[in-house]
C-alpha positions in Angstrom: -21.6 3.5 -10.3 -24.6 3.2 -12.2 -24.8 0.5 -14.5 -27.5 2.2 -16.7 -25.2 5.0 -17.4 -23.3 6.1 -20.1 -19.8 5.0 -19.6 -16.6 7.2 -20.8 -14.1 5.3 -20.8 -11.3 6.5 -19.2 -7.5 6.2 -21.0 -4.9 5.9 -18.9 -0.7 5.7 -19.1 1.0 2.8 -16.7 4.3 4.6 -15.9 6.5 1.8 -13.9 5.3 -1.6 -14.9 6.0 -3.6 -12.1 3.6 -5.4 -10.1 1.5 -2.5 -8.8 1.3 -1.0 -12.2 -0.2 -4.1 -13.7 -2.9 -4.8 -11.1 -3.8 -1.4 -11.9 -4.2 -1.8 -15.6 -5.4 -5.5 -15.2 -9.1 -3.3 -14.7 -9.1 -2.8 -18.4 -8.6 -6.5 -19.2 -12.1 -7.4 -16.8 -13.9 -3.9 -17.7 -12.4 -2.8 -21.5 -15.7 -0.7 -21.7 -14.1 1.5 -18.5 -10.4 1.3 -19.1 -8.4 1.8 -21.7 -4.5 1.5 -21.2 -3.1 3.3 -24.2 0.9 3.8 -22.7 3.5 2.2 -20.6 6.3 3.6 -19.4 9.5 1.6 -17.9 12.9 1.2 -18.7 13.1 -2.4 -18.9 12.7 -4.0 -22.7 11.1 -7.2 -21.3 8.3 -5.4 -19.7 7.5 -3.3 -22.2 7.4 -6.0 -24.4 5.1 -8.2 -22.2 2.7 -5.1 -21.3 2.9 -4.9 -25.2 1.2 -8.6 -25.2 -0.8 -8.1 -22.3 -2.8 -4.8 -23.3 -2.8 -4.9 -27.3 -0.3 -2.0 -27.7 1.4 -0.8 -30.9 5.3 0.2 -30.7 4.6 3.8 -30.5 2.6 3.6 -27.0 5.8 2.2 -25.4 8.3 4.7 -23.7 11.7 3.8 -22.1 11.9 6.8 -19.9 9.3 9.8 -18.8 10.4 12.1 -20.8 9.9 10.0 -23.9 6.3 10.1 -23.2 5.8 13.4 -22.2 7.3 15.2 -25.3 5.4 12.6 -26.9 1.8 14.1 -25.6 -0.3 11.2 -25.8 -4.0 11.9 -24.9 -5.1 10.1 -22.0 -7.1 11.0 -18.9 -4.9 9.8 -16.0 -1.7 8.6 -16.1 -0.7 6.2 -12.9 2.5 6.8 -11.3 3.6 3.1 -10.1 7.2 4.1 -9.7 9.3 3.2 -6.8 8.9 4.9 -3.7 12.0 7.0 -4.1 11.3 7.8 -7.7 7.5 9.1 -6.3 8.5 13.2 -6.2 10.8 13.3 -9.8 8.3 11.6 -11.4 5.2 13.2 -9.9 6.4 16.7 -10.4 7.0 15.9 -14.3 3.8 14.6 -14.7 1.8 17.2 -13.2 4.0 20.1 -14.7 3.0 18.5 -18.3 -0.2 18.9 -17.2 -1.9 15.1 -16.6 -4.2 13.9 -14.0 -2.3 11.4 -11.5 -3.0 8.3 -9.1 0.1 7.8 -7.8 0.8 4.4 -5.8 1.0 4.7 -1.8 3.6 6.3 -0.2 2.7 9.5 -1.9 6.9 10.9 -0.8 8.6 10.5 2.0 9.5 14.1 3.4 7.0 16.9 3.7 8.4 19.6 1.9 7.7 17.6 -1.7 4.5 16.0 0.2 3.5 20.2 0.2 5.6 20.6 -3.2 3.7 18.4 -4.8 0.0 19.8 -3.7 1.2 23.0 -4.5 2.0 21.7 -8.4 -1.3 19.9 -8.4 -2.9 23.3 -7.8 -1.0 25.5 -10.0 -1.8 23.2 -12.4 -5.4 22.4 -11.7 -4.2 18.8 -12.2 -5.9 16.0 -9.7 -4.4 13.6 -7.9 -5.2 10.9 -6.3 -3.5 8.0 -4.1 -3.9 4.6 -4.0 -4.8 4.0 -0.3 -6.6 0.9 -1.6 -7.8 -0.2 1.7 -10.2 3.2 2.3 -11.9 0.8 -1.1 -12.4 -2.5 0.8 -15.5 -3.5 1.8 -14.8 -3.8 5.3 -13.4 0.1 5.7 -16.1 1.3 3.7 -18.9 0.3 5.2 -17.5 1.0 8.7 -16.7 4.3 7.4 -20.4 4.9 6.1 -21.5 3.7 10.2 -19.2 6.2 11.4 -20.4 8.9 9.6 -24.3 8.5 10.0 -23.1 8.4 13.9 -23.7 4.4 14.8 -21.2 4.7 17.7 -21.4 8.7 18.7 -17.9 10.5 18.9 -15.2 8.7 18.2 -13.1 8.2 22.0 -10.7 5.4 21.1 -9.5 3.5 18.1 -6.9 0.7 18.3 -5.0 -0.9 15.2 -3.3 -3.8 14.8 -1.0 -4.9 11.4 0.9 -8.5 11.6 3.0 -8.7 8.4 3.7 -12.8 8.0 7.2 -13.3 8.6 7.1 -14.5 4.6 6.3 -10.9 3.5 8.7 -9.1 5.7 11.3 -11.4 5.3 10.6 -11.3 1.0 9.6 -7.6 0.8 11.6 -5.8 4.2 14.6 -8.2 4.7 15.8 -9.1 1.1 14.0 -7.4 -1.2 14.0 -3.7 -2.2 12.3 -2.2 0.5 15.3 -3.4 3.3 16.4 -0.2 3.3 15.5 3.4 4.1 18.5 4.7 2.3 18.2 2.8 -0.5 14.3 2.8 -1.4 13.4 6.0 0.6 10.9 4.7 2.9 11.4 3.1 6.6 8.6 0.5 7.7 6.0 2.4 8.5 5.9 4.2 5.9 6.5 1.6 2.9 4.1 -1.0 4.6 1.7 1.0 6.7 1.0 4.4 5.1 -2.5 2.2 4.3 -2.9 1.9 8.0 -2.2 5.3 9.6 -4.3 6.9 6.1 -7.2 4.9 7.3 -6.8 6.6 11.7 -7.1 9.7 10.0 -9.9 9.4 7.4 -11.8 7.1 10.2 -11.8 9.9 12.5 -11.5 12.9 10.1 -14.1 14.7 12.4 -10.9 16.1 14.2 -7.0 17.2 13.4 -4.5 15.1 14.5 -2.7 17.2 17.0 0.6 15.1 18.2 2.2 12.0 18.0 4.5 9.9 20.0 6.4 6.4 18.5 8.7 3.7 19.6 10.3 1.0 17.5 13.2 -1.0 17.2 14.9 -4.2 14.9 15.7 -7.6 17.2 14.4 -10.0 15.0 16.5 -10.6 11.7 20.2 -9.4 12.9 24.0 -10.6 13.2 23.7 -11.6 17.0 20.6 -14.2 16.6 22.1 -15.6 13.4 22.8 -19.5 14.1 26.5 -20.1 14.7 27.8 -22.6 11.5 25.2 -20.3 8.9 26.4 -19.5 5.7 25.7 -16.6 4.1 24.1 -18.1 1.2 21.0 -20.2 1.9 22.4 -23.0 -0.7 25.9 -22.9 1.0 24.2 -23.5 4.7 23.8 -27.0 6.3 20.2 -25.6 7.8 18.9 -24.8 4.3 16.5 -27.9 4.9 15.8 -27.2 8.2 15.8 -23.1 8.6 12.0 -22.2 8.2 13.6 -18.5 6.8 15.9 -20.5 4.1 15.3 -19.0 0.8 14.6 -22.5 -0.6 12.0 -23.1 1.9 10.7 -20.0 1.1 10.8 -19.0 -2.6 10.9 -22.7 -4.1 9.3 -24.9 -1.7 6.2 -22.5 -1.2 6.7 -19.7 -3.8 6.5 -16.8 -2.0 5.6 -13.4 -3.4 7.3 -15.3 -7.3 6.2 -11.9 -8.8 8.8 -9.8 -6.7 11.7 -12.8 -6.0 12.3 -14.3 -9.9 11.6 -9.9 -11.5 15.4 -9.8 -11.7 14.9 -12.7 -14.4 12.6 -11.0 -16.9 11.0 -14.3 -18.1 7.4 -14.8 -17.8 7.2 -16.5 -14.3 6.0 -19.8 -16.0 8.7 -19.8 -18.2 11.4 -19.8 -15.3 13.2 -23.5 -14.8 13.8 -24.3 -11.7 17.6 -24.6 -12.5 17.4 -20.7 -13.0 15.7 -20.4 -9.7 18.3 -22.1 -7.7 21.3 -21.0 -10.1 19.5 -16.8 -9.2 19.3 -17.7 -5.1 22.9 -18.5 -4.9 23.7 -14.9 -5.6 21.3 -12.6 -5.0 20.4 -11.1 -2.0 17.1 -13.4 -1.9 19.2 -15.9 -1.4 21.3 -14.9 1.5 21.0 -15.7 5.4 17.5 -13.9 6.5 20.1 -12.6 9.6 22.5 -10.6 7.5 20.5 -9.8 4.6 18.4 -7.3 5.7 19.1 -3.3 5.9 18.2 -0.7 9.0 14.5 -0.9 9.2 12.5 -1.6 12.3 10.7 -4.9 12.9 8.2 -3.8 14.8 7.2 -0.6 16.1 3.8 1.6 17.9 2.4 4.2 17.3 0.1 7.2 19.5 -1.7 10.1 17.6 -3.5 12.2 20.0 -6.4 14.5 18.1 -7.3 18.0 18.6 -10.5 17.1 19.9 -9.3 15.1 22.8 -9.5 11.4 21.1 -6.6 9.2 20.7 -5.8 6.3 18.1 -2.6 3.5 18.6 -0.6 1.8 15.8 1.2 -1.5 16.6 2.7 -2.6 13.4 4.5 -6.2 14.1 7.3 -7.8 11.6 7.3 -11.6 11.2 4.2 -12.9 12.5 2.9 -16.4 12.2 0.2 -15.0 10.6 -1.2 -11.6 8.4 -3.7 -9.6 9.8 -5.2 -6.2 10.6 -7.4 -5.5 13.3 -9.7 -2.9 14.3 -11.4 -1.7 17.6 -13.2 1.9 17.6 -14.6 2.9 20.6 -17.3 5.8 20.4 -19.6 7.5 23.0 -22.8 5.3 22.1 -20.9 2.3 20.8 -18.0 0.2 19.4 -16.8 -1.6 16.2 -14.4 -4.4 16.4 -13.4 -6.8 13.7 -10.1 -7.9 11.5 -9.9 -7.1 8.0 -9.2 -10.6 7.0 -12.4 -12.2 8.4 -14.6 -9.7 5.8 -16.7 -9.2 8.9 -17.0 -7.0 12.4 -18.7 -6.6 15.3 -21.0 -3.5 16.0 -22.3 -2.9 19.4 -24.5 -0.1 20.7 -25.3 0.9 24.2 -29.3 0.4 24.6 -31.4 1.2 28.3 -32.5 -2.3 28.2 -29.7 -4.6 27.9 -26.5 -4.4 30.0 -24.0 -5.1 27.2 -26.4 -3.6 24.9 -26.8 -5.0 21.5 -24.9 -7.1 19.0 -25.0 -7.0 15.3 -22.3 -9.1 13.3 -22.1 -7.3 9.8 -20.4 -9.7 7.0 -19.3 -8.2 3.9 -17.8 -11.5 2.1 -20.4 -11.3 -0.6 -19.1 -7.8 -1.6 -15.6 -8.5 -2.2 -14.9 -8.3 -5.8 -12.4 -10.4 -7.3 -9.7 -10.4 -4.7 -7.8 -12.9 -6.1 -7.5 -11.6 -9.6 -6.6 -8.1 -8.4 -4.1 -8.8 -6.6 -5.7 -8.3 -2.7 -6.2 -6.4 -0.7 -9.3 -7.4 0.8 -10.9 -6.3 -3.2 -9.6 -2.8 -3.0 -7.2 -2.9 -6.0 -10.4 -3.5 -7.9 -12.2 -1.4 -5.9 -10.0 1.5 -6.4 -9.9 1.5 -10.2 -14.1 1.2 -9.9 -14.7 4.2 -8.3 -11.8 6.1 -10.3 -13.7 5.7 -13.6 -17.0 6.3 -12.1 -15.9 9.7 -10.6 -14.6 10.5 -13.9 -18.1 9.8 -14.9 -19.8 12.4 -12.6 -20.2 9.8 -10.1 -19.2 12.0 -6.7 -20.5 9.2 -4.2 -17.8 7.0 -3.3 -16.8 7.5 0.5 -13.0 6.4 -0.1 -12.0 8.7 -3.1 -8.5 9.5 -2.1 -7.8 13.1 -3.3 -4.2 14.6 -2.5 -5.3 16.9 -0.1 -7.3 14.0 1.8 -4.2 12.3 2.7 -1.7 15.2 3.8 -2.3 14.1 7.5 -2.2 10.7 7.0 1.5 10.7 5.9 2.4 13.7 8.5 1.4 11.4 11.0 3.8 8.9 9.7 6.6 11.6 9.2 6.3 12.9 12.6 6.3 8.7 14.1 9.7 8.9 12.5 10.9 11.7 14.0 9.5 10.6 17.4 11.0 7.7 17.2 14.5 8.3 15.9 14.4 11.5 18.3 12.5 10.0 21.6 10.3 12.7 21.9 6.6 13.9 21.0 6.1 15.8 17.7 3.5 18.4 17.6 2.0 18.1 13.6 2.4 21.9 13.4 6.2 21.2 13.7 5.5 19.3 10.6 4.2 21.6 8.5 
């Protein structure tokens, strides 16, 4: 965006103020001349009251439940859906049928028929909507992208993705916490953690459809038969709680993982929380039990093929409780390659040349670009990133590579749909089958 220019600001409603919500409308605490939050939505008293704090609101902008704030019409440009994932299609369909502008957090549903149903709204309406695929914002995507489409490497042959979730994340987010189940929070695996990943395949190589797709995955990590003999079911209760590197105090008081999702339940400000309250919450709640018995049906670990119509062909592995987070990245195009891991803020691009055997190397480093990734919550900078480009294409500003529109990520999430189905059904899925 151009800083020279005029600046509308753009107002925007947080409806579901949990963690995603806020990162979102954190942007108008670092850029008030861009943002303006001027509604939340949530049920929960405590968080109203401390978005209340946070953003300057009066009574009046705070709403209990959607409906509140609809019939209550407040003017605002965009309102951002940060809802749970099963909560994604009620609450999209009333937004767009009252007419608003939407960015609703990743996964957009999780079954195609309100995927289509909700296009079709966004249409009847003339209502835009857009998802936050934050990593299509990062610098490391982005500029890769911009290779890819001013042909660096030629046509697009291979492409080969890697995502390690740190056996802290899966165990916090996929094991105990609310995402453990399909049935309970709507989304398996793939689809809750990875929507990101198989987004990116598409909008990568969006030169071609993808045509079918073929997935195998399975849970053998975190379950009854590997759980040590004399564990309790409560961390606190078990004689390894010391000793178990998955013990919830090992995880959530001697490191404090992920405090913003484990202490929620509390609804104290996270400095507030004693650590008597801590200890007194884990010998309860299901962050607190057995990492073996805690968790739901989801997968651990699971791989993905997407063949495209144009003959090129793209693999997922998605792994649950690595050592170590990462995502990694090797296209392989007619006149080249690119090959690098999200993490490192760098890659490696090599191009065939008549002179040179292995033909020639160019590191490309994009650490300096990365805005504020620790104040906005990750993600490489893309949650800033995101929220940038958002008020800048409300602006007139049409440049950004990434802008996720609705229709832009249909394939994305059919490609995750149909994984699902292959899996659960051993078989390939044609996308038309989909549709």
């Amino acid at each position: 965006m151009n800083k020279k220019m005029t600046i509308k600001k753009l107002k925007a409603v947080i409806v579901g103020y949990g963690n995603r919500g806020q990162v979102y409308a954190d942007y108008s605490l670092d850029c008030p001349e861009q943002l303006e939050i001027v509604g939340i939505v949530d049920p929960n008293p405590f968080k109203l009251n401390e978005a209340k704090e946070r953003y300057g609101l009066s009574d009046d902008a705070l709403f209990t439940s959607l409906d509140a704030f609809l019939s209550g019409k407040i003017g605002c440009d965009l309102v951002i859906n940060a809802t749970m994932d099963q909560l994604h299609y009620e609450t999209a369909m009333m937004i767009l049928d009252a007419g608003y502008d939407m960015l609703i957090e990743k996964p957009i549903v999780n079954k195609t028929s309100e995927l289509l149903d909700i296009q079709r709204k966004a249409e009847e309406k003339g209502c835009k909507v857009f998802v936050c695929h934050v990593l299509r914002y990062t610098p490391f995507y982005r500029t890769i992208k911009t290779l890819l489409n001013q042909g660096a490497i030629g046509e697009i042959m291979t492409m080969e993705m890697n995502e390690h979730v740190c056996a802290s994340h899966y165990l916090t987010a996929f094991d105990r916490g609310k995402w453990n189940s399909e049935a309970t929070c709507g989304s398996g695996f793939l689809l809750a953690k990875c929507c990101h990943d198989l987004d990116l395949m598409c909008w990568l190589n969006n030169s071609s459809e993808p045509e079918k797709v073929a997935s195998f995955g399975s849970r053998s990590q975190f379950i009854q038969a590997k759980r040590p003999k004399n564990a309790a079911e409560f961390c606190y209760d078990c004689p390894n709680v010391e000793t178990c590197p998955y013990s919830a105090k090992r995880q959530y008081i001697d490191l404090g993982v992920m405090p913003f999702l484990v202490w929620d339940k509390l609804n104290k400000p996270l400095d507030e929380i004693t650590l008597e309250e801590k200890e007194e919450f884990l010998k309860k709640d299901n962050f607190g039990r057995c990492a073996y018995i805690a968790g739901g049906d989801l997968v651990d670990r699971q791989n993905v093929i997407v063949h495209f119509e144009n003959g090129s062909c793209a693999t997922f592995n998605l792994i649950g409780g690595t050592t170590k987070a990462d995502r990694y990245l090797h296209i392989v195009g007619t006149m080249g390659e690119i090959e690098g891991k999200l993490e490192e803020n760098k890659f490696v691009l090599r191009r065939y040349a008549k002179d040179c055997f292995d033909g020639t190397v160019e590191i490309i480093d994009v650490t300096n670009e990365v805005i504020n990734n620790a104040k906005f919550g990750g993600h490489s900078g893309g949650d800033f990133a995101i929220m940038r480009d958002l008020v800048a294409y409300y602006n007139g500003d049409n440049e950004s590579v990434s802008i996720t529109k609705l229709s832009d990520s249909v394939n994305g999430h059919l490609c995750i749909y149909a994984a699902e189905k292959s899996r659960k059904e051993n078989k390939i899925v044609q996308l038309l089958d989909m549709k």
